[in-house]
DODO-183728 format. One record per atom (N, C-alpha, C): residue in one letter; residue number from 0; x, y, z; atom name. Coordinates in nm, 3 decimals, decimal comma. Layout:
BEGIN
(r A; NUM; (X; Y; Z); CA)
...
This chain:
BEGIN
(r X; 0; (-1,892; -1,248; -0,831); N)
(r X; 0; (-1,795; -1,223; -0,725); CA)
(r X; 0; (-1,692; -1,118; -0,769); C)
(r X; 1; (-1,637; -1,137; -0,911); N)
(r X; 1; (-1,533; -1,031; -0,959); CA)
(r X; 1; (-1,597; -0,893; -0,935); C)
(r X; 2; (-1,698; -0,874; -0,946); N)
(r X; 2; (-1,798; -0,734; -0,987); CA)
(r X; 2; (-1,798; -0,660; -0,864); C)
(r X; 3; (-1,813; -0,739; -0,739); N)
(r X; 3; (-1,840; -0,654; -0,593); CA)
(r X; 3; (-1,678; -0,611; -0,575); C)
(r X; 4; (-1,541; -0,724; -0,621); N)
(r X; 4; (-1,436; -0,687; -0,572); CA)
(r X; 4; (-1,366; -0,591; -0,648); C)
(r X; 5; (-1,410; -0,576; -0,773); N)
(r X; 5; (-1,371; -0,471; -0,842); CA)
(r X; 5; (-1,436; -0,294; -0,802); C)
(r X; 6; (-1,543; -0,379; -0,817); N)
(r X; 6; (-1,622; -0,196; -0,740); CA)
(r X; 6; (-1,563; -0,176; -0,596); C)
(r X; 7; (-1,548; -0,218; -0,489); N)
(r X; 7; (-1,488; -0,198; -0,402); CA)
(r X; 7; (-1,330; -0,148; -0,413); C)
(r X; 8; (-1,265; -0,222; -0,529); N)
(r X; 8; (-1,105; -0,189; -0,532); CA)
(r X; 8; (-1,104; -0,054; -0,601); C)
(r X; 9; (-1,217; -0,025; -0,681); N)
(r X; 9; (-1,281; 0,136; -0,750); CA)
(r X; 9; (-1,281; 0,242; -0,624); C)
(r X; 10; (-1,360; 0,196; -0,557); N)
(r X; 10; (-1,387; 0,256; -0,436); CA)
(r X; 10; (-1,289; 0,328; -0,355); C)
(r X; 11; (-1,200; 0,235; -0,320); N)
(r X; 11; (-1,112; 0,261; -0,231); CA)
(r X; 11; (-1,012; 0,360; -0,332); C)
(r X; 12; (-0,986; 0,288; -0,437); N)
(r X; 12; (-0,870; 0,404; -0,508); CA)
(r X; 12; (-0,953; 0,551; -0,525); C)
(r X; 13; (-1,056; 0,586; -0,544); N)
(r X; 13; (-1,143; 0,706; -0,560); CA)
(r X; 13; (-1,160; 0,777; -0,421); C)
(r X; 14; (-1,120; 0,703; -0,306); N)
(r X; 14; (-1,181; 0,758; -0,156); CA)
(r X; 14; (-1,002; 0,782; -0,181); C)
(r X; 15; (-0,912; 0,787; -0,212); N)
(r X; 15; (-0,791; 0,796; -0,252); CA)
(r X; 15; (-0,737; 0,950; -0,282); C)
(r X; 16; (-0,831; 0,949; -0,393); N)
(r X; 16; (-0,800; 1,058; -0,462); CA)
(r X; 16; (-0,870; 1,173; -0,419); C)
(r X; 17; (-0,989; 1,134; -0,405); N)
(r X; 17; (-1,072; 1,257; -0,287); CA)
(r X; 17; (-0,994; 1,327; -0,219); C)
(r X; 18; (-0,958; 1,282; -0,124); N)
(r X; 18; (-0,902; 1,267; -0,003); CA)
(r X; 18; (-0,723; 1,335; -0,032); C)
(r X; 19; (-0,696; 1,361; -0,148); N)
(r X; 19; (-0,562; 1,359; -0,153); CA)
(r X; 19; (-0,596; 1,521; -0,225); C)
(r X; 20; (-0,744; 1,549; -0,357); N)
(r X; 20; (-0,787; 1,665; -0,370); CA)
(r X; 20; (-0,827; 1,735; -0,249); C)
(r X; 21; (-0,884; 1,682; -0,138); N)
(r X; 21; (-0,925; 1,790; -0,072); CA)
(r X; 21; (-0,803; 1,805; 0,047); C)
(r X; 22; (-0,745; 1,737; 0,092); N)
(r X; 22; (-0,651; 1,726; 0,200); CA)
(r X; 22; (-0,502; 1,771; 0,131); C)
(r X; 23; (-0,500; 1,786; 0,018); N)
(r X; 23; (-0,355; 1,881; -0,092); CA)
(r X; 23; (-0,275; 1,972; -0,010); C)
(r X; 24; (-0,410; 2,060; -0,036); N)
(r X; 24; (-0,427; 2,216; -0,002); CA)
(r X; 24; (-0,309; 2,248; 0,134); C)
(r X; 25; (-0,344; 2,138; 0,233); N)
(r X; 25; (-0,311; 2,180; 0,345); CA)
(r X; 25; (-0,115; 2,094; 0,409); C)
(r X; 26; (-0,121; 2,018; 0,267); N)
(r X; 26; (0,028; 1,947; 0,280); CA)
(r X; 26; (-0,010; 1,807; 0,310); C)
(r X; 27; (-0,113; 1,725; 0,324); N)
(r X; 27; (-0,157; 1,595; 0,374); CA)
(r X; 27; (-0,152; 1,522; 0,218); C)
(r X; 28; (-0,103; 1,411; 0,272); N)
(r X; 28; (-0,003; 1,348; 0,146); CA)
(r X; 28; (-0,080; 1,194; 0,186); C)
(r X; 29; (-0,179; 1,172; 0,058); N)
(r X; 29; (-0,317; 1,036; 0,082); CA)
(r X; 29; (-0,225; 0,939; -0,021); C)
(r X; 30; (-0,195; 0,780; 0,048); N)
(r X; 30; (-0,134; 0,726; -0,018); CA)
(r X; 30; (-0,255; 0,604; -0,052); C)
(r X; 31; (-0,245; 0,505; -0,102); N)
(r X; 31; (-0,367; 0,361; -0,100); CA)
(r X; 31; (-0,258; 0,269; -0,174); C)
(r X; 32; (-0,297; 0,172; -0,102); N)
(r X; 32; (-0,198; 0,056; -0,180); CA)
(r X; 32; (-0,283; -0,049; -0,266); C)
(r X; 33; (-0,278; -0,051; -0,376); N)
(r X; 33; (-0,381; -0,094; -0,457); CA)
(r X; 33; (-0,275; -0,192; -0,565); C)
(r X; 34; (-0,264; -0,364; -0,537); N)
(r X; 34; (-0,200; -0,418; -0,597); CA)
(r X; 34; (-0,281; -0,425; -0,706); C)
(r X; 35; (-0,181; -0,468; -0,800); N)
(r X; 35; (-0,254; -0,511; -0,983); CA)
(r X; 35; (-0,319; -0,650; -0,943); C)
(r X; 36; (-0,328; -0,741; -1,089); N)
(r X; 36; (-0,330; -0,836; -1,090); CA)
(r X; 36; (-0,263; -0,987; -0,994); C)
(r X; 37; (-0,358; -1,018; -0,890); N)
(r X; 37; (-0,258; -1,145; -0,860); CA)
(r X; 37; (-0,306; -1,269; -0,930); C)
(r X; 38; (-0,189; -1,336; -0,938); N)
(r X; 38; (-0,222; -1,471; -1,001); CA)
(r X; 38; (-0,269; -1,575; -0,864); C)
(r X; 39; (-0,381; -1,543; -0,830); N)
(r X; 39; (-0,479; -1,634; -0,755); CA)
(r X; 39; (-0,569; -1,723; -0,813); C)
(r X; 40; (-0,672; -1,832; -0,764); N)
(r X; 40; (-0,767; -1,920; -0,817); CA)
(r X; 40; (-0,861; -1,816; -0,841); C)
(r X; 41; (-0,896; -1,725; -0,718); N)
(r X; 41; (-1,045; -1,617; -0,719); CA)
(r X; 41; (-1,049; -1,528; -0,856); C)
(r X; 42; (-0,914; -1,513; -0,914); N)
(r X; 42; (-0,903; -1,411; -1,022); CA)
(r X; 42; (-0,898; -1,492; -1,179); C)
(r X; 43; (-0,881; -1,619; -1,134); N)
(r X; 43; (-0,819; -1,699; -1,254); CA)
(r X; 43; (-0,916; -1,655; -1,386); C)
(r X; 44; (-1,010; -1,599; -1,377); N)
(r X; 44; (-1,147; -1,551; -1,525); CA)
(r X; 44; (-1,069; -1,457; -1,549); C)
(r X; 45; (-0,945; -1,354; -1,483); N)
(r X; 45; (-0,894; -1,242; -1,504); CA)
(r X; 45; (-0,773; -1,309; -1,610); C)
(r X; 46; (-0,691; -1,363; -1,560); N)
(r X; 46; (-0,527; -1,400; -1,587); CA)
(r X; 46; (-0,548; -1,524; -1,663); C)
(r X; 47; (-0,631; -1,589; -1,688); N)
(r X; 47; (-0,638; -1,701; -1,759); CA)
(r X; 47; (-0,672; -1,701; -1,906); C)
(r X; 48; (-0,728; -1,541; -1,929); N)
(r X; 48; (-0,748; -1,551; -2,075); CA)
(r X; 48; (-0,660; -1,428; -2,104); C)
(r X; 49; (-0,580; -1,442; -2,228); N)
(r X; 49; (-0,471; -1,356; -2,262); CA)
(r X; 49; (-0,494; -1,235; -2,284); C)
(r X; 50; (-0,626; -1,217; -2,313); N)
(r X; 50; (-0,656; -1,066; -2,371); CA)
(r X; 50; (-0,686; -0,994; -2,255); C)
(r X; 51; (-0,763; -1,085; -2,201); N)
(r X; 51; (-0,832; -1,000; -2,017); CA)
(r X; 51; (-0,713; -0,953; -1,954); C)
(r X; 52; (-0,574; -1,054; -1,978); N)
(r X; 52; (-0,478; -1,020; -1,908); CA)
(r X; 52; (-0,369; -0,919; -1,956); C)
(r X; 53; (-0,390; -0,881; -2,027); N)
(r X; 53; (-0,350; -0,749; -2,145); CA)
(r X; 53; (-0,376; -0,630; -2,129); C)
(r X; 54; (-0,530; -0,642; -2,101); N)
(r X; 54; (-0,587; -0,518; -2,087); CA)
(r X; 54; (-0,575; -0,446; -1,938); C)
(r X; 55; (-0,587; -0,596; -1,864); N)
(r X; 55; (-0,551; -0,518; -1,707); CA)
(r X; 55; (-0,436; -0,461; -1,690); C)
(r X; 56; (-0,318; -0,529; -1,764); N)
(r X; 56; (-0,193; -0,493; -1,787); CA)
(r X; 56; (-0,169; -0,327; -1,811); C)
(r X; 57; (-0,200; -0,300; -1,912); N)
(r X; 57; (-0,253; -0,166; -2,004); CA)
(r X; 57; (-0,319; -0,082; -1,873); C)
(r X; 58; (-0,425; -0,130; -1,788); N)
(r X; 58; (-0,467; -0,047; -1,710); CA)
(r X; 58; (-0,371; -0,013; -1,621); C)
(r X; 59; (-0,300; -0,136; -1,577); N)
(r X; 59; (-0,188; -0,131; -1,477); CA)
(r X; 59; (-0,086; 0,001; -1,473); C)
(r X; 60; (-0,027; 0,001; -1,618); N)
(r X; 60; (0,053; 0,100; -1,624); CA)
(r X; 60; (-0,003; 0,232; -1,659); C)
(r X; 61; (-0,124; 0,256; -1,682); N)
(r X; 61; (-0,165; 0,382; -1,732); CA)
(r X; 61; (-0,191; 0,462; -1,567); C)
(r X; 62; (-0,205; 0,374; -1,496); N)
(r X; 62; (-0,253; 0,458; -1,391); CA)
(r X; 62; (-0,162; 0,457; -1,296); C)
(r X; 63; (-0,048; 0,380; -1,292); N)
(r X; 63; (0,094; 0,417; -1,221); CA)
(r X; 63; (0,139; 0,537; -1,323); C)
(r X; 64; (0,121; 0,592; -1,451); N)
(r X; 64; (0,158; 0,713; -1,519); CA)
(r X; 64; (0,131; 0,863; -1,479); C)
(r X; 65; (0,000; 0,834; -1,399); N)
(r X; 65; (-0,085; 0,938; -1,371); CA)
(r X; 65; (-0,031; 0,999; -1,249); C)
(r X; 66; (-0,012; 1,092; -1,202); N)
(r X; 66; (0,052; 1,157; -1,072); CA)
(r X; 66; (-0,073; 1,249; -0,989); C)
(r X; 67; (-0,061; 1,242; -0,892); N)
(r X; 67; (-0,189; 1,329; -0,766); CA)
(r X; 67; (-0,153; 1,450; -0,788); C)
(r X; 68; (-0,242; 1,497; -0,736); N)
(r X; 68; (-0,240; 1,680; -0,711); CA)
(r X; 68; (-0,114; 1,726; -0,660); C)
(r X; 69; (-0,074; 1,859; -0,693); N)
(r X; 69; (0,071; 1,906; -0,669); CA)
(r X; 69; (0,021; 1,935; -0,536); C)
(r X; 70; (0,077; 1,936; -0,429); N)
(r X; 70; (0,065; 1,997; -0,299); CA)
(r X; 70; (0,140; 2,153; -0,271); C)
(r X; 71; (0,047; 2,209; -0,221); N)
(r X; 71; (0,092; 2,333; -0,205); CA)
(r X; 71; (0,243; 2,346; -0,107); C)
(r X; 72; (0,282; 2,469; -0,110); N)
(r X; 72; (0,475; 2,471; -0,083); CA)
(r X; 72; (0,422; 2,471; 0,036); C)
(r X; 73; (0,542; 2,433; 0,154); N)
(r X; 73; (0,528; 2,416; 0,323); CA)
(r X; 73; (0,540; 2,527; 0,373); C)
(r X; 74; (0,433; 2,583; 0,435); N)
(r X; 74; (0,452; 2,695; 0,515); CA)
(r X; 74; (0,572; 2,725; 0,597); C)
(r X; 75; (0,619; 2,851; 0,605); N)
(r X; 75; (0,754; 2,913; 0,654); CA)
(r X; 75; (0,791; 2,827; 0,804); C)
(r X; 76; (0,913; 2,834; 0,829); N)
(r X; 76; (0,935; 2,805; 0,946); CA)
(r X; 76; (0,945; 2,874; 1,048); C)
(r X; 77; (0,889; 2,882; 1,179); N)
(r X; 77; (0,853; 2,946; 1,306); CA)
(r X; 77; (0,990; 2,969; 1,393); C)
């Protein structure tokens, strides 16, 4: 069950970033709301063992570090 919800939560953050490389260019600003870790029963194989919960941790912040494509400057005003 973890495996389909993780590839899917992959998914969506990657249809993310696509979407934010190709739509840049033109000033379109792609946001996704992609929570971390919840402390739920469905996740408990995640948060229940200290190291699993470490590492997601570690993932957590490495990729709130990372910033999207610069968007190009706003065309002049009319």
């Amino acid at each position: 069950m973890l495996g389909a919800y993780a590839i899917s939560k992959a998914a969506d953050m990657q249809l993310a970033r696509n979407l934010a490389c190709e739509y840049g260019k033109h000033n379109v600003r792609v946001n996704c709301i992609a929570p971390g870790l919840i402390k739920t029963d469905f996740a408990k194989a995640l948060w229940d063992n200290p190291e699993t919960l470490k590492a997601s941790t570690a993932r957590s912040a490495a990729a709130a570090d990372r910033h999207p494509p610069t968007r190009s400057p706003a065309p002049p005003s009319s």
